[in-house]
N, C-alpha and C positions, 0 to 999 in steps of 0.2 A: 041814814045819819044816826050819832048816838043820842043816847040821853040829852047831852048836853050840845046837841045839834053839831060836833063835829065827827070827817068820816076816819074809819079805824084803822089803825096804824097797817102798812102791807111788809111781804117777807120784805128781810133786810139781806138784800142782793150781794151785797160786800162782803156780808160774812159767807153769806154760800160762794162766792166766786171763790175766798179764801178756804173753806173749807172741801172743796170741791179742789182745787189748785193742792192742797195738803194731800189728800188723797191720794192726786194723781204721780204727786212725788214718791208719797210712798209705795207704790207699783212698780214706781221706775225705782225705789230704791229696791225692794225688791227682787222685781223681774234682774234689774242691776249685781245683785247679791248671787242670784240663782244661773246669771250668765256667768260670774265668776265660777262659782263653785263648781258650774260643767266646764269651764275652759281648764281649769285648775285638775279636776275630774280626768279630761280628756289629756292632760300634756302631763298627769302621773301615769295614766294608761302607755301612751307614746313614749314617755321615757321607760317606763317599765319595757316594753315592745323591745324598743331602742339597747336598752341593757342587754335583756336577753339577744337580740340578732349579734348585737357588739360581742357579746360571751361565746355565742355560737360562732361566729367569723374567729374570734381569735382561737377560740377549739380548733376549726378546721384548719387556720393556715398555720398554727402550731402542729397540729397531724402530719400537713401537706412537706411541714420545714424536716416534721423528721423525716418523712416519707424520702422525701429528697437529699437528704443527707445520707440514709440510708441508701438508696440509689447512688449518688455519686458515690459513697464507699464503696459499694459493690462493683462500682464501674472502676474506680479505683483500683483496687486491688484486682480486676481482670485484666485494665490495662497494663499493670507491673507486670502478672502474670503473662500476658501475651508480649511483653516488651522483655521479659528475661528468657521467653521460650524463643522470640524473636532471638535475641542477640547470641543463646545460644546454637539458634540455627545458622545468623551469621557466621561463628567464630566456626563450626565446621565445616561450613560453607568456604571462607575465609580458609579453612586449614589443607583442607582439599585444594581448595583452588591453587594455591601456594605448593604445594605438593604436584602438581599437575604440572603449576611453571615449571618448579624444578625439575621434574622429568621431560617437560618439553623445553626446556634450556639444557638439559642434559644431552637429549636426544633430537635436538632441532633438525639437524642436517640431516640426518634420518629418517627423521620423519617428515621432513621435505620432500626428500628424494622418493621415497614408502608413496607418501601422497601422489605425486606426479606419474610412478609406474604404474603406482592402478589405476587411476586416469587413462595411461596410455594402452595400458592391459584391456579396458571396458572400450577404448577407441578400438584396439585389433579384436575384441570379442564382438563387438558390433557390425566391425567389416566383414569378420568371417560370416554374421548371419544376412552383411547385404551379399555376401558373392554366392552364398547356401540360396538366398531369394532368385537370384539371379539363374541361379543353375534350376532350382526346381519352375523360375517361368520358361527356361530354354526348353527342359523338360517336356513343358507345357503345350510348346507351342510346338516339337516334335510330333507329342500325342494327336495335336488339332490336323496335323499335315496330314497323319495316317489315317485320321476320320475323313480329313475330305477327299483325301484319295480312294478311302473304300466308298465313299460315297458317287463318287466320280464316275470310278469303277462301274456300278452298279448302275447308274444313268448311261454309261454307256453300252453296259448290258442292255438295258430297255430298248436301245435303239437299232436293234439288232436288223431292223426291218426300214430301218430310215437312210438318206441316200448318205453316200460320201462326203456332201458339202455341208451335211446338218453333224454325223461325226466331226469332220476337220474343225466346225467351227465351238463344239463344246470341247473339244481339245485346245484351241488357242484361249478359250473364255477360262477353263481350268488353268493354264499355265501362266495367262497371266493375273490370274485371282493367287497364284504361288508367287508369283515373282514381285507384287505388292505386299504380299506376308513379308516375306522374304527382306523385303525392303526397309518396310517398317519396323520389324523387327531388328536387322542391322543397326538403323538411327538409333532404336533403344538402349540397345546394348552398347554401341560408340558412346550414346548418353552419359548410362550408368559408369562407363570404363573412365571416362575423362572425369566425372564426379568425385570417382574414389581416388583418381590422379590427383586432383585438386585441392582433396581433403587430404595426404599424404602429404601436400607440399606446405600446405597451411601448417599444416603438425608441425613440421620442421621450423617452419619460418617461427611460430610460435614459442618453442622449444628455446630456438639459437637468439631470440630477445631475449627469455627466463633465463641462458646463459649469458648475452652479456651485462647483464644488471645484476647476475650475482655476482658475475669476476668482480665489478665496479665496487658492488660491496664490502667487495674480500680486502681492497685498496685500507692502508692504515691513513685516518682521521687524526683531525687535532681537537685536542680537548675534551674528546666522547665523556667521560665520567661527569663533571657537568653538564652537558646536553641531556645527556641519560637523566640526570637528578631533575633538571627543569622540567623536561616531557613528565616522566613517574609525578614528580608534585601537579601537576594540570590535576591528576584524582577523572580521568574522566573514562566516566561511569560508559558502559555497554549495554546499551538497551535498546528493545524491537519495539518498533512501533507497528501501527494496522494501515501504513500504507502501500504500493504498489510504485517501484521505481521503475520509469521512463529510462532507457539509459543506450546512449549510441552516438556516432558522429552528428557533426552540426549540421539541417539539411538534411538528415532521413524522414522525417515525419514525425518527431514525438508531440509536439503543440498542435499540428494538421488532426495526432488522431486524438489529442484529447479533446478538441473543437468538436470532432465527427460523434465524441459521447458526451455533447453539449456543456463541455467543464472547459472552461476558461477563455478567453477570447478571442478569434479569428486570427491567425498566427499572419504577421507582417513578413514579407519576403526580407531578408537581410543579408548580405552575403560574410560581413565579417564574423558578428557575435552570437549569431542565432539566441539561444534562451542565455540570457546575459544574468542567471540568478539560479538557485534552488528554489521551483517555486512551490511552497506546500498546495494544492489542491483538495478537495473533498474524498478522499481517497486515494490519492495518487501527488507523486513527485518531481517533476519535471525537473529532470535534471541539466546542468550544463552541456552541453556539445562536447564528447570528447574531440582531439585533437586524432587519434588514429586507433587502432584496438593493439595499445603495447600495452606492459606490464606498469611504465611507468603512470600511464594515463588513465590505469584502471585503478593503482592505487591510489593513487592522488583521489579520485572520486572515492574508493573507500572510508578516507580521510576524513571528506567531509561529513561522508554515513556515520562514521564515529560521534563525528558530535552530531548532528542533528536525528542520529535514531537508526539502524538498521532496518529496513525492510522485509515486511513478510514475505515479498515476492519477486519474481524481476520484469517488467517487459523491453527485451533487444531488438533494438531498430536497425537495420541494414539494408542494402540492397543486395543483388544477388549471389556477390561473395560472401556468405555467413560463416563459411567454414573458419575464418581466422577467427574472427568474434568466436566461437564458440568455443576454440580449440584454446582461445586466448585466457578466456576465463574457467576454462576446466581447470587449466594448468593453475589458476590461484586460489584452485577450491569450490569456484561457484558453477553450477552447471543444472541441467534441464529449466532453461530459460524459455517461459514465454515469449514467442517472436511474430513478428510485424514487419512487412514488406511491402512498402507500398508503391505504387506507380509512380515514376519521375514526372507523370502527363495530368497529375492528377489535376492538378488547379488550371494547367489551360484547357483541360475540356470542361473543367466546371465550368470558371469563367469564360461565357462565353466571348468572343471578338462581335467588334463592332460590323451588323450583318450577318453572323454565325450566329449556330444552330450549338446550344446548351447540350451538352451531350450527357451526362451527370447530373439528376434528378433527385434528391432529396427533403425528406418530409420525417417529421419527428413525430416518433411511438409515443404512447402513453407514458412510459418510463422516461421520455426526455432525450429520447436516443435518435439520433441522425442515421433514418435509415436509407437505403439505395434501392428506388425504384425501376427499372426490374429489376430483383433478388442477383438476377444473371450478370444485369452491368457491373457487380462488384468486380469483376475483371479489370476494369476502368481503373478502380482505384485502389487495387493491391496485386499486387505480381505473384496470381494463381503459380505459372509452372514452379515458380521460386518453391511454394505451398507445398505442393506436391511433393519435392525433392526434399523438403523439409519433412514430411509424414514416412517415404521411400526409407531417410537416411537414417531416422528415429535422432534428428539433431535438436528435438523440442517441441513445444507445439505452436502452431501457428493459430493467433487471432487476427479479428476484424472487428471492425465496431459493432458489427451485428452481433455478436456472440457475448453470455451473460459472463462477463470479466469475473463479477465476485462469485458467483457459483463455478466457475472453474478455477479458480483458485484455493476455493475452500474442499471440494473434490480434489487438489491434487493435497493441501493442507492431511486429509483424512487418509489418506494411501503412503504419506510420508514424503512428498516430494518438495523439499523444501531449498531452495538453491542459495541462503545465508547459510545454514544451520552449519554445514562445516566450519565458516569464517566467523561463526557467534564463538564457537567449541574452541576455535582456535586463539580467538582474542581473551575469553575468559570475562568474569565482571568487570573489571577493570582494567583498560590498557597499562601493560606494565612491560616495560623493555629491561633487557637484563646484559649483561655482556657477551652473550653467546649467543644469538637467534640466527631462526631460520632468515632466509634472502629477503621474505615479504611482508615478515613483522620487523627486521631492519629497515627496509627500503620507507616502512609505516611510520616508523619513527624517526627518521630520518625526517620526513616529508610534513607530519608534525610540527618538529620543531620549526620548517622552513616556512609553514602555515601562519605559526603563531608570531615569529621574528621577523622575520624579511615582508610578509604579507599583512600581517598584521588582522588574518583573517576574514580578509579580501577574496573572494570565494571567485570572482568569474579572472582577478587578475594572477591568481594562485592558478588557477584550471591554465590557464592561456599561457602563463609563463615559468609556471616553478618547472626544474630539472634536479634530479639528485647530484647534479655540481655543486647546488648554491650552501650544499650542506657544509663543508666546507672553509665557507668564506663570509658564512652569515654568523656573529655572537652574540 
């Protein structure tokens, strides 16, 4: 207690809460001042950052814009450059080509006629070396007589010592191992003799169609200098394409064999329209059914190759009359044709009958290819001797689905064999008809206009019905 017996005053709480509450403001004013001045600190930093990245980005895509300008002009000016070397390789192209008409509208009929002799000249240079073949197997088989007779001979020396019934009987075994030669030999040669008849007579027959469609030709028209103007305006372009044309009567096999090289879908028996379209495939073009191997049925099909693309190659489907087909499309230029003959049996020994025995066995290669089990059954399903006499006659070459289609294509592509390149040579860039042509760039034009007028570019009713009548009667 104090002096005056009271006790002595204690701290005054309030002002320390106060002054203690002062304090604390000022730390947070503070600490408050020193957060600004780093955020403020930190977003001059960032905007400074931010400037410079900004300056650097606009540098580079300023760089990048001329960079690119400069490229596009450079690419500019190469494109003019390659479009003026372009058009002047056109316009020589163009001057030539025109110059080429004019000399093959000059000389059409001549050079028709030119074309078809040597045609016919390589047919009689071919025969002379099947009858030169011929003569040196007769040759042959004289030489083989004279060895098994000195051989004969010689066995019957040895038996000098052996009785008379073991002689008689190597003398009847010798005569009749000759009168089998003998025999065999005659069928070959009646073979080969009836062959070359038959290719003689196809020539002909081939021949007297290319005369009567040119006489048809020769016939005066109404109204040709309009036809003419409307076909030449069409502008249409002549270009090869990288496919492989199917091409032969309705009913030889062309859909069977692209089935067999697993491209397109199991061909339906049909009797009137068979392939009722050009159908493009992975390679290959399955063409409509011709109607017979004339001149007009082959144009017509070239017709369509106009517009839809020339082909690299050909493969010809027949049975085992080929010689007209062949002789047919020499005569319009196209020749050494890939060919395909296949057995009429083919599908009733695949399919088997209900209780029968599947005679045609297939299983597909790595490549996707339908091949024939045994190798040997392919007999079944292509007409081997047909083969044969195709190899014998040098009339082209024969495939089968087993064989690599685009490597022998491209080997014959490399050797020069090419069975458009005459009818590319002869159409030029551009189908252009003039007043003067040969029989089969007439009959082309013709057939044209009949395509685009009367058909209206109806492809399987043009194939089935057009005739170079309707030319004519159609305006």
């Amino acid at each position: 207690m104090g002096p005056w017996g009271s006790k002595p005053a204690g701290p005054d709480l309030e002002a320390l809460r106060r002054q203690r509450e002062a304090e604390y403001n000022a730390r947070e004013q503070r600490y408050r001042e020193e957060r600004k001045h780093e955020t403020e600190s930190m977003m001059r930093q960032m905007l400074e950052v931010q400037q410079r990245a900004d300056a650097e980005r606009q540098r580079l895509e300023a760089e990048n814009r001329a960079e690119q300008q400069r490229n596009l002009e450079a690419r500019m000016a190469e494109m003019q450059r390659r479009d003026k070397d372009h058009e002047e390789q056109r316009a020589r192209e163009r001057a030539l080509f025109e110059q080429r008409l004019q000399e093959m509208t000059n000389a059409s009929t001549a050079e028709r006629r030119q074309m078809q002799e040597e045609f016919k000249r390589e047919q009689q240079r071919l025969e002379e070396e099947r009858r030169a073949a011929m003569d040196r197997r007769d040759a042959e088989h004289r030489a083989q007589q004279e060895r098994e007779k000195i051989i004969f001979q010689k066995q019957l020396d040895d038996l000098k010592g052996a009785t008379e019934a073991e002689r008689m009987k190597l003398q009847e075994d010798f005569r009749r191992q000759q009168e089998n030669m003998e025999a065999r030999w005659a069928g070959e040669r009646q073979h080969y003799e009836e062959k070359l008849s038959d290719m003689a007579e196809s020539m002909q027959e081939a021949e007297e169609k290319v005369r009567e469609m040119a006489e048809q030709l020769e016939k005066p028209i109404k109204d040709r200098e309009n036809k003419v103007a409307f076909v030449n305006g069409l502008n249409l372009k002549i270009r090869q394409n990288n496919s492989l044309l199917l091409v032969g009567p309705k009913g030889m096999g062309k859909s069977t064999f692209l089935w067999l090289l697993n491209i397109g879908k199991i061909p339906k028996r049909t009797i009137r329209d068979g392939t009722v379209d050009i159908i493009q495939l992975p390679g290959f073009v399955d063409s409509i059914g011709l109607r017979g191997w004339t001149p007009e049925e082959l144009l017509k099909l070239v017709v369509l190759m106009i517009y839809e693309g020339i082909p690299k190659d050909l493969i010809m489907f027949s049975n085992d009359r080929i010689d007209l087909p062949i002789n047919s499309l020499g005569l319009l230029g196209i020749n050494n044709p890939l060919i395909v003959v296949m057995s009429s049996d083919f599908w009733k020994l695949y399919q088997s009958t209900p209780g029968g025995k599947q005679k045609i066995h297939l299983r597909e290669n790595a490549q996707g290819v339908r091949m024939v089990e045994p190798a040997e059954d392919l007999e079944y399903v292509y007409n081997m001797p047909v083969y044969e006499d195709i190899r014998a006659f040098h009339l082209g070459m024969p495939v089968t689905h087993h064989d690599d289609i685009e490597a022998i294509v491209r080997g014959r592509q490399e050797v020069g064999i090419q069975p458009f390149q005459f009818l590319m040579d002869k159409l030029g860039d551009i189908f252009t008809v003039g007043m003067d042509n040969d029989s089969n760039k007439e009959a082309l034009f013709r057939f044209i206009y009949i395509y685009e007028k009367k058909y209206a570019r109806d492809q399987l009713k043009f194939m089935n019905s057009a005739t170079l009548q309707d030319f004519n009667y159609v305006n």
